[in-house]
C-alpha positions as MATLAB code, in Angstrom:
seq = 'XXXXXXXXXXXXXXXXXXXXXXXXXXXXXXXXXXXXXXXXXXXXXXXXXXXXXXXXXXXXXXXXXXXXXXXXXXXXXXXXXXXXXXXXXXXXXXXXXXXXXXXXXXXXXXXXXXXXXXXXXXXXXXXXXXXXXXXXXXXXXXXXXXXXXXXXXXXXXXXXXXXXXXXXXXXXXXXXXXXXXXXXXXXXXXXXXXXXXXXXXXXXXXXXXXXXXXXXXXXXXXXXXXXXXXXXXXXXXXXXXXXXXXXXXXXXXXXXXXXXXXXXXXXXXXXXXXXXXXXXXXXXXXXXXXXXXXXXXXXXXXXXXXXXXXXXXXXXXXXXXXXXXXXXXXXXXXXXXXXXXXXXXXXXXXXXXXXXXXXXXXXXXXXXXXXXXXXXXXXXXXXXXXXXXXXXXXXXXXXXXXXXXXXXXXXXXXXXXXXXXXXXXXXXXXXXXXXXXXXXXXXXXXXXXXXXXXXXXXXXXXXXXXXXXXXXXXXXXXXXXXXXXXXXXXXXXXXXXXXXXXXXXXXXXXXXXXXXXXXXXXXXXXXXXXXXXXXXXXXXXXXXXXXXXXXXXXXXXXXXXXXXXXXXXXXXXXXXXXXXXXXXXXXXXXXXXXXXXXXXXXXXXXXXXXXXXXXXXXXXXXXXXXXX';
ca = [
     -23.299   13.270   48.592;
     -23.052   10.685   45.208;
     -26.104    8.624   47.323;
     -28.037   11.931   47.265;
     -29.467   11.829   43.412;
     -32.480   14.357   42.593;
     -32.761   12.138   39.541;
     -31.509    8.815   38.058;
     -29.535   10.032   35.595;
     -30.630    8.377   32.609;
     -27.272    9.008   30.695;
     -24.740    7.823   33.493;
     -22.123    5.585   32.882;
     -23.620    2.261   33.794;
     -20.172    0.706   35.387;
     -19.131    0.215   38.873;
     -15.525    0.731   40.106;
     -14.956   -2.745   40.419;
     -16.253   -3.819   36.949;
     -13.616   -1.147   35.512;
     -10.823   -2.432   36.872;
     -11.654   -5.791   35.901;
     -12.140   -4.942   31.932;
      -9.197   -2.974   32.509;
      -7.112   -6.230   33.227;
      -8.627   -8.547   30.919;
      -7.952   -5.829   28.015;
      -4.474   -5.647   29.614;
      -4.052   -9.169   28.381;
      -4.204   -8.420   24.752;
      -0.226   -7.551   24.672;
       0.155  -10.830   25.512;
       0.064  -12.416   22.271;
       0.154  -16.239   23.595;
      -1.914  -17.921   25.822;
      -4.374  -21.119   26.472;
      -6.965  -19.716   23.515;
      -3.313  -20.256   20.892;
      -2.819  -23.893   22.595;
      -6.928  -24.940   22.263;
      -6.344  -23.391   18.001;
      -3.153  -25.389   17.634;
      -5.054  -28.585   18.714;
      -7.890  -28.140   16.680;
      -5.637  -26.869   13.719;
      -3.359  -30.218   13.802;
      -6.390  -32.532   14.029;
      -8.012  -30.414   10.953;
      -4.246  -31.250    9.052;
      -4.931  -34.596    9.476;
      -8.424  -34.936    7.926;
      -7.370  -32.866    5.293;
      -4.210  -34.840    4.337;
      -6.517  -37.791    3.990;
      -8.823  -35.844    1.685;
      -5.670  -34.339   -0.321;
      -5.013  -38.404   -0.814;
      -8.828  -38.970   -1.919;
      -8.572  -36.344   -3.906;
      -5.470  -37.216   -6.098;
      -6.540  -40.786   -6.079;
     -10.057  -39.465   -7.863;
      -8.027  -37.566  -10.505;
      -6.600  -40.164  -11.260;
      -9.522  -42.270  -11.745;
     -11.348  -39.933  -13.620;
      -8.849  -39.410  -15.705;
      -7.977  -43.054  -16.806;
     -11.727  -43.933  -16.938;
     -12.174  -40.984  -19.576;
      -8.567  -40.819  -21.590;
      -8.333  -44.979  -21.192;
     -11.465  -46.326  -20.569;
      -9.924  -48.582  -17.321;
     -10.601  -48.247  -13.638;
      -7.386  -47.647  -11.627;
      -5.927  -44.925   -9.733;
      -2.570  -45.395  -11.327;
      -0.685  -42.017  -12.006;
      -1.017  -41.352  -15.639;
      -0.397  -38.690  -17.706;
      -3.882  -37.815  -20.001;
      -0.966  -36.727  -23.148;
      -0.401  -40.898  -23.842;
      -4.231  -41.093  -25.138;
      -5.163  -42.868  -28.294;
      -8.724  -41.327  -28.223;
      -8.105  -38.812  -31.800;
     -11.015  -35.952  -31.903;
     -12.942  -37.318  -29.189;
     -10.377  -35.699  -26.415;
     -12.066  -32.440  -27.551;
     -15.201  -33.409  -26.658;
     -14.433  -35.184  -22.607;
     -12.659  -31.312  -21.439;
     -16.592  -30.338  -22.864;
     -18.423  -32.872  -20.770;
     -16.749  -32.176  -17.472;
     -17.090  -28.127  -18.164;
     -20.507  -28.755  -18.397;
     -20.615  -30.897  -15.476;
     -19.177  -28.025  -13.345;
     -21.044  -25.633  -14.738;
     -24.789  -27.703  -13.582;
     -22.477  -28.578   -9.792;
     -21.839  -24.760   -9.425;
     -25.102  -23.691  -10.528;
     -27.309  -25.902   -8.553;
     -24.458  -26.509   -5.358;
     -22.810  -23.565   -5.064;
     -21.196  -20.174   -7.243;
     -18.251  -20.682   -5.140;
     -16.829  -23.776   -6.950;
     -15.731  -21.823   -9.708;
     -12.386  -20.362  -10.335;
      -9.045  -21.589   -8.343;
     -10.232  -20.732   -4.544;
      -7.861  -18.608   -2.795;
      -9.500  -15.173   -3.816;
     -12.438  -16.513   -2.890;
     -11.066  -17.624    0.156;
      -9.102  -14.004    0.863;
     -12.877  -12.447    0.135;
     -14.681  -14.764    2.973;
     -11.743  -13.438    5.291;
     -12.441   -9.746    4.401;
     -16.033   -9.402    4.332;
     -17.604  -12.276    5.961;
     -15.797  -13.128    9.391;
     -14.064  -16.332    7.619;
     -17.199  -18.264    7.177;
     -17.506  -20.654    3.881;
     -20.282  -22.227    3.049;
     -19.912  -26.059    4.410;
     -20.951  -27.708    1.069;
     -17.517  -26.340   -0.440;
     -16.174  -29.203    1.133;
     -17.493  -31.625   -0.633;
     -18.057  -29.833   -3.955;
     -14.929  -28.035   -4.651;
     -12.656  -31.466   -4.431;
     -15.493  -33.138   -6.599;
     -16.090  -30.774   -9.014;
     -12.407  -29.710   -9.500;
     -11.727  -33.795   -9.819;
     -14.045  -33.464  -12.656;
     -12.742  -30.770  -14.305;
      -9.161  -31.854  -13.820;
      -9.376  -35.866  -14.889;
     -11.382  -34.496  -18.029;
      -8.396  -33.004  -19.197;
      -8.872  -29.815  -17.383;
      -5.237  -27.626  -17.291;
      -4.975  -27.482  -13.559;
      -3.374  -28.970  -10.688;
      -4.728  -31.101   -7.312;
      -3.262  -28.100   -5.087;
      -5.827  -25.414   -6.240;
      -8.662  -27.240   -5.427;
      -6.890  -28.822   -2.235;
      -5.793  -25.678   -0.789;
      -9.445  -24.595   -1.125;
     -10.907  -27.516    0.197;
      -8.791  -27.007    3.137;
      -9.519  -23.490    3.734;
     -13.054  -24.505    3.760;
     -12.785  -27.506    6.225;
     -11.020  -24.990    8.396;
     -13.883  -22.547    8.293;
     -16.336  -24.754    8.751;
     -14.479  -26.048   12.054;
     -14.378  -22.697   13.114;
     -17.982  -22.422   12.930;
     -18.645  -24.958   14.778;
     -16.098  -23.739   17.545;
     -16.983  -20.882   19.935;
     -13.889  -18.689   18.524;
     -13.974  -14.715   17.367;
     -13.562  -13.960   13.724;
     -10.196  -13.924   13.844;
      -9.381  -16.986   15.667;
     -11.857  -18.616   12.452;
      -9.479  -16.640   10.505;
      -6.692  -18.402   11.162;
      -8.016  -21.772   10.857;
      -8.940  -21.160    7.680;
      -5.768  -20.105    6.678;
      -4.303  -23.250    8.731;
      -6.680  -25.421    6.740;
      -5.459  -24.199    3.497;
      -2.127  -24.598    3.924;
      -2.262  -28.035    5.144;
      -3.852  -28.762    1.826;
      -0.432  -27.437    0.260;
       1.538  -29.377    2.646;
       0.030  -32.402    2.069;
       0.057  -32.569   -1.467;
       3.763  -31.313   -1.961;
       5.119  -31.837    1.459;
       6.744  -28.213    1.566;
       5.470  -26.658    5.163;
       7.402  -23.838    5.420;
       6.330  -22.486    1.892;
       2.653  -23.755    2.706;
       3.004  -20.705    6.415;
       4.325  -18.139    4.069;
       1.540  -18.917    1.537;
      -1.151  -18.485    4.750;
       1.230  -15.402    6.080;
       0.964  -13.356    2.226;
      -1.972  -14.399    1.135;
      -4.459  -15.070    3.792;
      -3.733  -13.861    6.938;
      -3.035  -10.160    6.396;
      -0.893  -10.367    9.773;
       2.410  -11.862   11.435;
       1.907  -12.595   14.802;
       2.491  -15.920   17.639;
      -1.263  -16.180   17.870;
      -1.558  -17.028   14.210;
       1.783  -18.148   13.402;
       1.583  -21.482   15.276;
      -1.325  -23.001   14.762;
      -0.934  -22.696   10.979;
       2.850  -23.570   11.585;
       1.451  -26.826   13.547;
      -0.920  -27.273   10.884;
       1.550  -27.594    7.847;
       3.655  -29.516    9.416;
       1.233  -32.064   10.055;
      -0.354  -31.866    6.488;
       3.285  -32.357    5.448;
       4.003  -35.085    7.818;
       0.493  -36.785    6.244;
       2.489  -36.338    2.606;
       5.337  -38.422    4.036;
       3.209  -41.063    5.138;
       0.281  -40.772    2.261;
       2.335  -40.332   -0.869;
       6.610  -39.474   -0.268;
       8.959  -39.121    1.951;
      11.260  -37.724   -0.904;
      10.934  -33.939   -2.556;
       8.221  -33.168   -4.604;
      10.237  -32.788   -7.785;
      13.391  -34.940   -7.745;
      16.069  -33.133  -10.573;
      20.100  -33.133  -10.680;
      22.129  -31.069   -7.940;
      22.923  -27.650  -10.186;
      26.282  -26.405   -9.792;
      26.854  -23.102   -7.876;
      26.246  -19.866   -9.999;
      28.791  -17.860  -10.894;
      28.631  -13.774  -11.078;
      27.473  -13.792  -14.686;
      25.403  -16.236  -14.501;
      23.827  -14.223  -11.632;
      23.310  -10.967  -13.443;
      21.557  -13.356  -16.382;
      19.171  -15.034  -14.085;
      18.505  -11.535  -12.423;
      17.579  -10.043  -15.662;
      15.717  -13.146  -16.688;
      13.558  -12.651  -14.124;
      12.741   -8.974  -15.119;
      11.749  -10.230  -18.412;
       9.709  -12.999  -16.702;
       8.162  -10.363  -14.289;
       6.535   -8.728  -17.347;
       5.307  -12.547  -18.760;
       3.866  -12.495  -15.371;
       1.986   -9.830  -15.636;
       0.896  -10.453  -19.132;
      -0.402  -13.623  -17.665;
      -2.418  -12.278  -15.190;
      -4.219   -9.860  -17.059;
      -4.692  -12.605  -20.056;
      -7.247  -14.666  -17.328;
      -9.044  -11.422  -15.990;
      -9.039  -10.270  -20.128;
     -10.976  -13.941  -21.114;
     -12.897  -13.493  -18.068;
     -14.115  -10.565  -18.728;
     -14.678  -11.974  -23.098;
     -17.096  -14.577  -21.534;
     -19.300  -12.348  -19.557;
     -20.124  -10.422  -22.351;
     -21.494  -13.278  -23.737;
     -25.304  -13.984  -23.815;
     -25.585  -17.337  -21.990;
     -25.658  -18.295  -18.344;
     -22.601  -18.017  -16.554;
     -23.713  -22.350  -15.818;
     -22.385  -22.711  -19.528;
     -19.132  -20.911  -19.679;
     -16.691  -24.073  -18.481;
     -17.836  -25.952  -21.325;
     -17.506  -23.565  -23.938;
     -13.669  -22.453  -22.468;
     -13.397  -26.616  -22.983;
     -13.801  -26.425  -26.428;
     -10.702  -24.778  -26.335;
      -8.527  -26.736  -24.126;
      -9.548  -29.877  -26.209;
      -8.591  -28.307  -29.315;
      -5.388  -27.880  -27.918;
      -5.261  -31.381  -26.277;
      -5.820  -32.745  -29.329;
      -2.497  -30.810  -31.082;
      -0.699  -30.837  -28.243;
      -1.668  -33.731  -25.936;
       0.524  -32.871  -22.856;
      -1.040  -29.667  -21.905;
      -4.279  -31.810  -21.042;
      -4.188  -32.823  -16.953;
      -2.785  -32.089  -13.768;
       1.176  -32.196  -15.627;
       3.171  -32.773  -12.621;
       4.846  -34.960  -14.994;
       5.971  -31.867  -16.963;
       7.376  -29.867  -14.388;
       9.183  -32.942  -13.638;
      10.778  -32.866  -16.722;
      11.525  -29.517  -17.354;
      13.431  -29.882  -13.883;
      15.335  -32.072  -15.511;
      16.174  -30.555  -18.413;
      15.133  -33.410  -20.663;
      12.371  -32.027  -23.072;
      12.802  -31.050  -26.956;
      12.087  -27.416  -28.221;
       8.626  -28.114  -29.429;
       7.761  -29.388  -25.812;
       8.973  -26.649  -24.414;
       6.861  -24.194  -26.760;
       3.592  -25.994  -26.015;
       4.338  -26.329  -22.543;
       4.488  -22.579  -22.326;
       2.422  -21.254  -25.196;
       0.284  -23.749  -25.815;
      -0.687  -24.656  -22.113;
      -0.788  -21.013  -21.244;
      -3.720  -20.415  -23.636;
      -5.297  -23.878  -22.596;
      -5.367  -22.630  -19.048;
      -6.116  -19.128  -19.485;
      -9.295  -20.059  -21.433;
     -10.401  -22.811  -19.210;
     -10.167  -20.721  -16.192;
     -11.133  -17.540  -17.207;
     -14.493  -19.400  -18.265;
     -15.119  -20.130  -14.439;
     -14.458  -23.883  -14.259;
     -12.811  -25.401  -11.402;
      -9.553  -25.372  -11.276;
      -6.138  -23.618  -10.025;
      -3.318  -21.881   -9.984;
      -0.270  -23.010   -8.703;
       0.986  -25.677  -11.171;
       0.010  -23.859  -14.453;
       1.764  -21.482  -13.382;
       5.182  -23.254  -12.924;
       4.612  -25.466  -16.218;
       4.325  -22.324  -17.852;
       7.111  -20.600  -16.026;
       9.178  -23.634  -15.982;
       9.265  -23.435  -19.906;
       9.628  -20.040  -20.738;
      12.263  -19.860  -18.307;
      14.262  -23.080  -20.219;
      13.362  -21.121  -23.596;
      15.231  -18.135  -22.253;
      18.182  -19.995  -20.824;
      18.243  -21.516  -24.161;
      18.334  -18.165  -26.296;
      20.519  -16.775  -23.785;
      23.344  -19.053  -24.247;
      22.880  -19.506  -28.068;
      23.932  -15.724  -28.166;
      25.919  -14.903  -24.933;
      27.501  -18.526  -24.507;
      29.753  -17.296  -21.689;
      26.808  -16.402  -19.506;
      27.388  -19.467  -17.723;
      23.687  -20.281  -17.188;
      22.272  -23.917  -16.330;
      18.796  -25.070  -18.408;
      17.710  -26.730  -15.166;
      18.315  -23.696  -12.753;
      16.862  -21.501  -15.557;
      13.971  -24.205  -15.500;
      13.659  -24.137  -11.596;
      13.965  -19.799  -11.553;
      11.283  -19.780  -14.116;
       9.049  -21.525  -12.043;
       9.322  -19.816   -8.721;
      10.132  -16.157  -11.168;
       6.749  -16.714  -12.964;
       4.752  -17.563   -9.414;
       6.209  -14.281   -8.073;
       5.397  -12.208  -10.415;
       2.062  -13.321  -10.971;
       0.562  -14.140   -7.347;
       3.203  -11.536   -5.593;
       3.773  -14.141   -2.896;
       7.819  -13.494   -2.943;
       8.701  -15.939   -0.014;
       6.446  -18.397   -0.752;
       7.668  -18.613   -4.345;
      11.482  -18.696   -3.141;
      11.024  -21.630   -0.490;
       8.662  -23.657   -2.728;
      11.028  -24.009   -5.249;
      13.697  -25.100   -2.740;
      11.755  -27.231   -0.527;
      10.189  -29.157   -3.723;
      13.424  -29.223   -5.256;
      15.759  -29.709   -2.250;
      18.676  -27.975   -4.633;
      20.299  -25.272   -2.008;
      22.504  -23.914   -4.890;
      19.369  -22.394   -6.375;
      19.050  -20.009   -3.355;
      20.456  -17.250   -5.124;
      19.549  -17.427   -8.561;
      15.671  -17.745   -6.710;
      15.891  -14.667   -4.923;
      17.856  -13.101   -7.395;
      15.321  -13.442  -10.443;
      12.102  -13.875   -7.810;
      12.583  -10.296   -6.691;
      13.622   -8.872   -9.610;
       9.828  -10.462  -11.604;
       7.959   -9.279   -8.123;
       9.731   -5.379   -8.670;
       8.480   -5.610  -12.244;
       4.736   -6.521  -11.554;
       4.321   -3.761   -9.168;
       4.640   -1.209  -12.126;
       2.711   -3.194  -14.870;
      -0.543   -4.227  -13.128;
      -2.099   -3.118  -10.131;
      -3.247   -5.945   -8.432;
      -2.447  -10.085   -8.564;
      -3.922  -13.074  -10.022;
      -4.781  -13.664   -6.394;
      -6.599  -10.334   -5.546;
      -7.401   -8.722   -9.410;
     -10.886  -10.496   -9.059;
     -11.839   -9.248   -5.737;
     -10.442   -5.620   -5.997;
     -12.758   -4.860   -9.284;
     -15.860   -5.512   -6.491;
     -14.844   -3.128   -4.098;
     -12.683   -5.350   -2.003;
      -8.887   -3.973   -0.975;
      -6.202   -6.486    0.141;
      -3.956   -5.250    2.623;
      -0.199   -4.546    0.548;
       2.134   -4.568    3.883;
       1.859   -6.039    7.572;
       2.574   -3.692   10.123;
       2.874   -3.826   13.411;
      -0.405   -2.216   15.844;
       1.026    0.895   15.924;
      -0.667    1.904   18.820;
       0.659   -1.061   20.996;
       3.749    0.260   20.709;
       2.869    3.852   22.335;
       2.395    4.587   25.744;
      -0.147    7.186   27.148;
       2.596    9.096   29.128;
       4.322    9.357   25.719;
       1.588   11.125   24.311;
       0.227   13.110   27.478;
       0.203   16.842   27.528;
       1.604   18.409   30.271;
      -1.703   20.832   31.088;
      -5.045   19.151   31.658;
      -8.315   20.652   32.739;
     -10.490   18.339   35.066;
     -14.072   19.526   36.651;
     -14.495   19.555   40.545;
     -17.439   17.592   42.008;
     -18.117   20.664   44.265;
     -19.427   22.760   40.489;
     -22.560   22.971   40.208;
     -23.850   22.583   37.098;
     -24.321   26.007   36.274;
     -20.569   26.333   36.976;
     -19.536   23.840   34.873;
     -21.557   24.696   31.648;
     -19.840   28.527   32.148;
     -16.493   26.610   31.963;
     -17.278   24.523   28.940;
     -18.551   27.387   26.971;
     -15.581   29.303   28.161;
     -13.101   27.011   26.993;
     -15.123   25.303   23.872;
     -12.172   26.411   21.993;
      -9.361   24.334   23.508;
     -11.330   21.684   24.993;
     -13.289   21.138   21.429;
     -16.987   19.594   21.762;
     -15.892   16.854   24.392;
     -18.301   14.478   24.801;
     -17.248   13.823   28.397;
     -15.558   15.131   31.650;
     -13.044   13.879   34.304;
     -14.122   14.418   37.674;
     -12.229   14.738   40.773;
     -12.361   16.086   44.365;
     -10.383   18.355   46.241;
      -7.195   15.931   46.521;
      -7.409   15.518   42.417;
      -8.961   11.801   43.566;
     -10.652   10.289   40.750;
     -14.707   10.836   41.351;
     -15.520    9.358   37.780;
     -16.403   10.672   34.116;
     -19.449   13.199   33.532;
     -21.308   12.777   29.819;
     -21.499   16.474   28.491;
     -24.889   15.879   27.281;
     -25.782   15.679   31.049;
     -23.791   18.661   32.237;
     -26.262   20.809   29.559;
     -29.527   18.770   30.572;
     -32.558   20.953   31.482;
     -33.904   18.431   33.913;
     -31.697   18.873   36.342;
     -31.516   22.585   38.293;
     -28.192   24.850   37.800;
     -27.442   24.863   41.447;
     -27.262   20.874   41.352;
     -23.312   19.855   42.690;
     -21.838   17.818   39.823;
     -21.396   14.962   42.767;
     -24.867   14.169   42.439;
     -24.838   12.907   38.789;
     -22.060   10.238   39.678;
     -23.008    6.651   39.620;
     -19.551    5.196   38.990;
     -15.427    5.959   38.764;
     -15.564    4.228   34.931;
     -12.625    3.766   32.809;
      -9.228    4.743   33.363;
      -5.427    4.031   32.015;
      -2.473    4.485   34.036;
       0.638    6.211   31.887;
       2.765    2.977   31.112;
      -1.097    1.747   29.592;
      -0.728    0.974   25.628;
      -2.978    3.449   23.662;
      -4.263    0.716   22.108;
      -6.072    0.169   25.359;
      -7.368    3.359   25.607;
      -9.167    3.248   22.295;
     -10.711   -0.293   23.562;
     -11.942    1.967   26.298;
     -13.258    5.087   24.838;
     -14.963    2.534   22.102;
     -16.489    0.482   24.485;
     -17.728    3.435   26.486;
     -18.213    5.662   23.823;
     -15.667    8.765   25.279;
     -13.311   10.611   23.909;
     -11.644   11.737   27.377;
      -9.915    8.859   30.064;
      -8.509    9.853   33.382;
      -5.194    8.793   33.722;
      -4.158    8.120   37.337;
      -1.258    7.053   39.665;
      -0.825    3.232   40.757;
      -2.597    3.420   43.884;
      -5.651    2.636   46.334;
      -6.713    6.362   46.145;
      -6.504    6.296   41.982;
      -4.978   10.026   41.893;
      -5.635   11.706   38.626;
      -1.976   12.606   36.970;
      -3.222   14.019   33.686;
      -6.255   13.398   30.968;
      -5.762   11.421   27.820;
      -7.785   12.515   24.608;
      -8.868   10.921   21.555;
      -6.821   13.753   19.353;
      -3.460   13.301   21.186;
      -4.363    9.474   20.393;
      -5.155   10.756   16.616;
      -2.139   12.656   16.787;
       0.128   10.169   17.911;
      -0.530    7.849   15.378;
      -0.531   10.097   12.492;
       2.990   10.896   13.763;
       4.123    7.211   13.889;
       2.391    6.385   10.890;
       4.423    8.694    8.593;
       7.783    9.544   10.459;
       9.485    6.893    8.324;
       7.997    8.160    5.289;
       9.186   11.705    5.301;
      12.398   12.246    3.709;
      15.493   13.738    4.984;
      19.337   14.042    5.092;
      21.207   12.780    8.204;
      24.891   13.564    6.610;
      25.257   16.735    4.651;
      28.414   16.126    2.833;
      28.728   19.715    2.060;
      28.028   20.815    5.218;
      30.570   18.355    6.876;
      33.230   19.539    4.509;
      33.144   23.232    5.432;
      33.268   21.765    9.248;
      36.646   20.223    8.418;
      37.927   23.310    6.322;
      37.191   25.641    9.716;
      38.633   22.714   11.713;
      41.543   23.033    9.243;
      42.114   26.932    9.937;
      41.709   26.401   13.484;
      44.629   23.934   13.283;
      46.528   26.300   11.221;
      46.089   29.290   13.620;
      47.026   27.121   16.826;
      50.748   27.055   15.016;
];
């Protein structure tokens, strides 16, 4: 009898029948993507939004001041651009200062300051359960307001996005919440600091979807949906209800103007790329140099104040710019420093480790050299039917694409900041054709180059769990070999040795009595244990049924189960009070199946052989012919 024990069997499965059908039910759950944990994210996420709208407003508003205090000498927080200064050679020396006040913030604060965030944040998500270090907070906004209103290359979204990410970690640290569910409000911190400073929500969730969550799924999807569209809502009510970058409507491309701004963006896809590996190229230039990292940003400021002194308008934020290259409205020489001039400006300053970001160098410099094309393009093909302002606006979104490889967030920013629905096409259109092109000529992004050389990969698809999609009874084979609880012990090791080859080294056993009832799960390292005698009945080493699956279970519950229990065997049994074992599920049929569905869509094949469908007709032709 099971009450009967010669020994306690130190290696038993310490669960009772009841306590296995309860995990069983509460790992049931996980299908069911939704539930009251989503609801308790999505309120914390849009309370988050709202904080960090107000610091996306504190945070413009202390550009600003910076930057008129140093390039006018006057205290207001009045947008203006750095490029109207009347300082002479003493604009090379303020980028200097605030690199070198950076450098002593990151230093003596925090490492983490430095550079434009988002790898940084993407790191913190791969390797350390989402948790940033609180003090980001308040130094990344500061120092990058430094950096920035000191004539620092950069935009207020870098540093805001970052900021965000970190409020949204640090939130989630505070929470009880798994690693994930800090996950996502980091990325739903993040991209409230996009929405709030350009009011574009949908681009900001497929900026968190590409970029930061790794996943596509309702438990992540709406809280970070709910989150940008309350950062956005705070843009509306903190700075415009109006898009981002107001231009002229642009007429309707034609179907040579299509093929141009298709094959514009191949040639921007490679300018992308260049780009990219110009930052990690400088970056790699100043650590070969033999000071402390604490004094790169100023020495990379040298450089953008020697430029800032030649060419005054690649100093600052430059929202201004991208305004008017929208609107088609610059001369030639503004368009070659805004995308030579600022590219090497930004390249330095940022490869030197100052604060800083991304997002709106990027489409300055794209926004440019996409208006330069247009330009050469219709001095020498002036058919091609292309417009300077949708050549501006493709340029933009082309260069983003190709450099960051976030495709859908580069298309819908450009229309939501633009509002211009005619530029769908030319956007996907040249978008695609620059994020084709980087694939071949570099092997990672601007957004994951830095973290790859240390080891770290970023995931380069989402796919569906494929194991939530398989059932066990899909996967079952149709012979299964259980042990009865009459064996003795002696019995059973005979059997095991006897069928070592097709069993394999199993580390457990499915029991069951005469009627094939589910007794429980034996440990093989307690079949072949001296201590107990061979002529002890296998009934006498069961303490508990354990885990089981039923065939219509996923088989991503069975490997929560055989993890948690530390098996490679599950009974699976009929729906029932008597638990009747139909069959025994294995971890190599669960190996098995998901090599299978891994790579079925990869192998390649022909479904119509026209060759072999032609002789079909030809016989089906004589057949026709004999009938007469």
């Amino acid at each position: 009898m099971p009450g009967n024990k010669i020994n306690e069997p130190s290696g038993a499965i310490p669960i009772s029948s009841s306590l296995g059908e309860v995990d069983h039910a509460i790992m049931e759950q996980k299908n069911y993507p939704v539930g009251k944990r989503v609801f308790y994210l999505s309120i914390q996420a849009i309370f988050n939004a709202i904080i960090i709208g107000f610091i996306a407003k504190l945070l413009v508003g202390f550009i600003a001041l910076i930057s008129n205090i140093s390039f006018y000498g006057k205290f207001s927080f009045e947008d203006l651009s750095p490029g109207n200064n009347h300082l002479g050679w003493f604009v090379v020396i303020l980028p200097v200062i605030g690199g070198l006040i950076v450098g002593i913030m990151a230093k003596f604060g925090s490492p983490a300051i430095r550079g434009h965030g988002i790898p940084e944040a993407m790191e913190q998500i791969l390797l350390n359960e989402s948790k940033i270090n609180p003090i980001i907070i308040f130094l990344k906004p500061i120092s990058a307001a430094i950096s920035i209103g000191t004539g620092g290359p950069f935009g207020a979204e870098g540093p805001i996005i970052s900021t965000g990410g970190a409020f949204g970690s640090f939130s989630g640290q505070l929470m009880r919440v798994t690693p994930n569910e800090r996950k996502i409000m980091l990325a739903a911190g993040a991209c409230a600091g996009m929405a709030a400073i350009f009011g574009t929500p949908l681009a900001a969730l497929l900026l968190a979807i590409e970029l930061l969550l790794f996943e596509f799924s309702p438990r992540s999807i709406i809280p970070v949906s709910l989150s940008c569209v309350m950062g956005a809502a705070m843009h509306y009510v903190l700075f415009s209800s109006g898009p981002a970058f107001v231009m002229p409507d642009i007429p309707q491309p034609s179907s040579v103007a299509m093929v141009t701004y298709v094959l514009m963006g191949v040639i921007i896809g490679v300018a992308a790329s260049l780009v990219s590996k110009s930052v990690y190229l400088v970056e790699d230039l100043f650590e070969k140099l033999p000071v402390h990292w604490m004094w790169w940003p100023a020495i990379g400021a040298v450089a953008v104040g020697v430029i800032g002194y030649f060419y005054p308008y690649t100093l600052g934020v430059g929202y201004i710019n991208i305004q008017h290259l929208l609107v088609g409205s610059l001369p030639l020489y503004m368009l070659f420093s805004l995308c030579f001039m600022k590219f090497l400006s930004w390249c330095i300053s940022l490869g030197s480790g100052t604060s800083g970001g991304t997002l709106a160098p990027l489409l300055t410099i794209g926004g440019a050299f996409g208006s330069l094309i247009g330009l050469v393009a219709l001095y020498f093909f002036p058919g091609c039917g292309v417009n300077i302002m949708t050549c501006a606006l493709i340029g933009m979104a082309a260069m983003f694409a190709g450099a960051s490889r976030a495709l859908l967030t580069s298309i819908v920013f450009a229309l939501e900041s633009t509002m211009q629905p005619h530029g769908l096409l030319p956007l996907m259109g040249a978008c695609t054709a620059s994020y084709f092109i980087s694939f071949f000529l570099m092997k990672g992004s601007i957004m994951t180059e830095k973290i790859e050389r240390r080891g770290v990969s970023t995931p380069s698809s989402f796919e569906p769990d494929i194991l939530q999609q398989v059932s066990v009874k899909e996967v079952l084979n149709k012979e299964s070999n259980v042990l009865n609880i009459e064996n003795t012990i002696k019995e059973a090791r005979e059997w095991v040795k006897e069928n070592s080859i097709s069993e394999g080294q199993a580390t457990a056993f499915v029991l069951v009595n005469n009627e094939g009832v589910l007794a429980g799960t034996i440990l093989r390292k307690m079949i072949f244990a001296k201590e107990y005698p061979d002529n002890t009945p296998l009934t006498d080493l069961i303490q508990d049924i354990g885990p089981y699956v039923y065939e219509e279970s996923r088989l991503s519950l069975a490997t929560d189960l055989m993890a948690k229990y530390n098996l490679d065997v599950l009974p699976v049994i009929a729906h029932g009070k008597d638990k009747k074992v139909i069959s025994v599920l294995t971890h190599k049929e669960i190996i098995d199946a998901y090599s299978k569905r891994r790579h079925e869509g990869e192998t390649y094949q022909r479904a119509i052989s026209i060759k072999r469908q032609g002789i079909k007709v030809i016989l089906r032709g004589k057949q026709f012919l004999n009938m007469d």
